[in-house]
C-alpha positions in Angstrom: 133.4 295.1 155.4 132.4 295.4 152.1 134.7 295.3 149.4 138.0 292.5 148.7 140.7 294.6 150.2 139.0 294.7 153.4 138.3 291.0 153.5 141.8 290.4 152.6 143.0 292.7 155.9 140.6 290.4 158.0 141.8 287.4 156.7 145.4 288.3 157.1 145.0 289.3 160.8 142.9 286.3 161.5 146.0 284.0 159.9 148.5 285.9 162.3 145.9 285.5 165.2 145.8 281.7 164.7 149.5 281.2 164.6 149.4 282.6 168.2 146.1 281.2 169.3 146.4 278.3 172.0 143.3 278.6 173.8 140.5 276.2 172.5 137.8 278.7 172.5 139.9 281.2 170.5 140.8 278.5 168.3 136.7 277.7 167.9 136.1 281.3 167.6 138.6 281.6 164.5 137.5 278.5 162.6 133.8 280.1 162.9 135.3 283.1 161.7 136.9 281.3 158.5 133.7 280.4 157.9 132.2 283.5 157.5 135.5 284.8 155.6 135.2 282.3 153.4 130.8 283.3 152.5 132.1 286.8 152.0 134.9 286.2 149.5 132.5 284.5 147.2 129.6 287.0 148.0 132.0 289.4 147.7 133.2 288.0 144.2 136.9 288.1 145.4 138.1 285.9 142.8 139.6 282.1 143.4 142.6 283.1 144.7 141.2 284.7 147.5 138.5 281.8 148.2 141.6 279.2 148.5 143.4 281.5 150.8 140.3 281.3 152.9 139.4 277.9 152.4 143.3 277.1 153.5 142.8 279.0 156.8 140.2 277.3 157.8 141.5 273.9 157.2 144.4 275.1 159.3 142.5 276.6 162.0 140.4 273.1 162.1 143.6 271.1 162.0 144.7 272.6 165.3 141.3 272.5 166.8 141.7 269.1 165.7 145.0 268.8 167.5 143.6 270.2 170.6 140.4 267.7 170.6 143.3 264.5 170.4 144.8 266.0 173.5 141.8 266.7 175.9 138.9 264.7 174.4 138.0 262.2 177.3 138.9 258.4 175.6 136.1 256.2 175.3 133.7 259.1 175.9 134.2 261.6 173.1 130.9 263.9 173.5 133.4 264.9 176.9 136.6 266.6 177.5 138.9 264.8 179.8 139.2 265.2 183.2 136.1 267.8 183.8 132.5 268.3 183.4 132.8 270.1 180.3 131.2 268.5 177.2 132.4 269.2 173.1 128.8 271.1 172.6 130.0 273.5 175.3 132.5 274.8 173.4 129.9 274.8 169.8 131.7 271.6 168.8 129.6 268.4 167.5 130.8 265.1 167.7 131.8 264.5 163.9 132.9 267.9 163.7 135.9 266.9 166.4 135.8 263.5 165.1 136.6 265.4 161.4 139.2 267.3 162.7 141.1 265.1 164.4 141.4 263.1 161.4 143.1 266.1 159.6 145.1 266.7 162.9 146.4 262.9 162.4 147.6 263.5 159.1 151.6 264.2 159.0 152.1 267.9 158.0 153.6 267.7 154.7 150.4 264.8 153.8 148.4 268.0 154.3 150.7 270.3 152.5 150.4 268.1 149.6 146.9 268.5 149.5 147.1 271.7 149.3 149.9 271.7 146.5 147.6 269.3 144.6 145.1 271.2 144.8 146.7 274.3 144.1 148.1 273.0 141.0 145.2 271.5 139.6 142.9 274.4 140.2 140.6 272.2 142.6 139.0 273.7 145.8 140.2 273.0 148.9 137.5 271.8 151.0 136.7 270.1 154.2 135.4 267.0 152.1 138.6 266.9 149.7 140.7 266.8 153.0 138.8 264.2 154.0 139.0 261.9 150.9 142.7 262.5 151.0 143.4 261.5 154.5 141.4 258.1 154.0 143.4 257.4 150.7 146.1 257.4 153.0 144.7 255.1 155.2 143.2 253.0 152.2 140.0 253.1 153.5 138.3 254.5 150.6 139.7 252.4 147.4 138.0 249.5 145.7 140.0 246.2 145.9 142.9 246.3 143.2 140.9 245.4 140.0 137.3 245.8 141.2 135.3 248.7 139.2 132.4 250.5 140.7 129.7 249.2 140.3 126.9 250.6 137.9 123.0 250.0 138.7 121.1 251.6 135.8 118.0 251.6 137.3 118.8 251.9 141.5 115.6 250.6 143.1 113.4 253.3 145.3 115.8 254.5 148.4 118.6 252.9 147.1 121.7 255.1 146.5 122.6 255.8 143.0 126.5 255.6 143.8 126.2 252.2 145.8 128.9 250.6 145.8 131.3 253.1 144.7 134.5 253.7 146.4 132.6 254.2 150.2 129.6 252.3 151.9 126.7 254.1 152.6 125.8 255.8 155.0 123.3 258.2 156.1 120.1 259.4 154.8 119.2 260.0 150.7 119.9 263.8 149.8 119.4 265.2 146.4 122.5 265.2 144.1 123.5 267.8 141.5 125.4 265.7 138.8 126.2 269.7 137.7 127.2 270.9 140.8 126.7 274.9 141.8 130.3 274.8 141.9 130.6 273.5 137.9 128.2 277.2 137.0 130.0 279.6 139.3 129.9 282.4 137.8 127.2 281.4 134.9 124.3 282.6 136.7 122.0 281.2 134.0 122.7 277.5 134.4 123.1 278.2 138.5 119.2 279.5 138.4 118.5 276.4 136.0 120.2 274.1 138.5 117.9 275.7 141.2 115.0 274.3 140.0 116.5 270.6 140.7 115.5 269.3 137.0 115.1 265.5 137.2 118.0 265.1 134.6 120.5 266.1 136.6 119.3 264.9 140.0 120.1 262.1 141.9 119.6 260.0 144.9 122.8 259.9 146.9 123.2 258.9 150.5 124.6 261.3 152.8 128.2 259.6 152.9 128.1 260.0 148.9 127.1 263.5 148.7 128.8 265.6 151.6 131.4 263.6 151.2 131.8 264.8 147.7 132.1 261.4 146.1 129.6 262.0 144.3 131.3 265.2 142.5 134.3 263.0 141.0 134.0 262.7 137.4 133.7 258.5 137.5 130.7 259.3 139.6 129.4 261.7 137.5 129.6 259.4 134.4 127.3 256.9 136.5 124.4 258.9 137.1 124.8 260.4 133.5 124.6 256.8 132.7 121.8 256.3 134.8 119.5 259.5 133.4 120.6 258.3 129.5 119.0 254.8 130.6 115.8 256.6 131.9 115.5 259.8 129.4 117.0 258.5 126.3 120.1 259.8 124.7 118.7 262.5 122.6 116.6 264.1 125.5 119.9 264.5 127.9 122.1 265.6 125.0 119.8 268.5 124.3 119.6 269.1 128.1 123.2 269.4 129.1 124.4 270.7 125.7 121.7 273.3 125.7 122.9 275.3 128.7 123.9 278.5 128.5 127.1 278.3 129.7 129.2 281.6 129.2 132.4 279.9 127.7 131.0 276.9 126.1 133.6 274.1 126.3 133.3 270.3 124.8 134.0 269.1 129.2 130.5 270.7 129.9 128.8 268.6 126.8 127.4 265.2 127.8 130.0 263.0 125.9 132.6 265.3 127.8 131.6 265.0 131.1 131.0 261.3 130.2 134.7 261.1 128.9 136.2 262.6 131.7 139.0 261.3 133.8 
């Protein structure tokens, strides 16, 4: 397969194939699939269109999975499946893989629909994580108190999460945070090699809750550990950093005071 109009066949037959599927190892085997669909339309260069398509699929295909896991996962022992000696890493499924997909399986179908529409609308990708976020809004486990800002450490001591305190606890191990994501320079293959090199202006300390999660990727995020790099480099220094890439279209939301003025 090596051009869009292929991919597109493959994608089409794997959507028709998962409308039919029942069997949980078909089900696994189409999800896995998405997966790779989804690394070839952007290898491919496909365009967004195409990516979403993908990205919805596999949402879908994990949502049933997801559906399946509620049904036959064994309660109080969720590493088994009920009634048998079969185990979830049998089938290639990890424990907060089913645990992630039976969270978007829970959510009523027209909650995930208007994801998706959201999404759709406001040109965001759909992702695992975004699914996520949504399906705790719903259950309010993600919001601040009414009235309660995130909080701001300027200077986050050594191991300390730079987004503590925002919106989630954390959780998990520190990982390295692009404040520009890979996803900001798609297509600018410039600032993507720049952002390879993990310059200490735009890296951050995030917990593992924070950045696979994507919290850290929402602008009010963003704006804190912009915050937090002005306090250590100085405004002049980040300025001439983030204004000084080579983006291809150069827009005033990809300067400093516009990613720090966005919503």
């Amino acid at each position: 397969m090596t051009d869009p109009g292929r991919a597109l066949a493959e994608l089409t037959r794997a959507e028709q194939a998962l409308a039919a599927a029942v069997d949980v190892v078909d089900l696994v085997d189409l999800r896995n699939g998405a997966a790779a669909l989804q690394a070839m339309m952007q290898a491919l260069d496909a365009g967004f269109e195409l990516e979403q398509r993908a990205s919805i699929f596999r949402l879908r295909a994990e949502r049933k999975l997801g559906a399946w896991l509620r049904e036959n996962v064994s309660p109080g022992n969720p590493n088994w499946i009920g009634g048998s000696t079969v185990r979830l890493g049998d089938y290639g499924i990890s424990r907060s893989q089913s645990s992630r997909w039976q969270t978007f399986a829970a959510l009523k179908q027209q909650e995930f629909e208007d994801y998706l529409d959201e999404c759709l609308a406001k040109g965001w990708d759909v992702t695992a994580a975004g699914l996520m976020r949504h399906a705790l809004a719903l259950s309010g486990k993600t919001l601040n108190p009414p009235g309660v800002p995130p909080r701001l450490v300027l200077l986050p001591a050594k191991g300390q999460c730079c987004l503590d305190g925002f919106l989630i606890r954390c959780d998990g191990p520190m990982t390295g945070q692009h404040i520009i994501s890979k996803q900001m320079a798609r297509g600018n293959d410039a600032v993507r090699d720049w952002l390879r090199t993990c310059p200490p202006e735009i890296m951050a300390d995030c917990c593992y809750a924070h950045n696979v999660g994507k919290y850290a990727d929402a602008p009010v995020a963003r704006r804190i550990l912009l915050l937090q790099k002005i306090f250590l480099f100085g405004w002049a220094h980040m300025e001439a950093t983030i204004d000084g890439l080579p983006w291809k279209v150069p827009m005033q939301s990809l300067t400093l005071r516009g990613m720090l003025d966005a919503d």
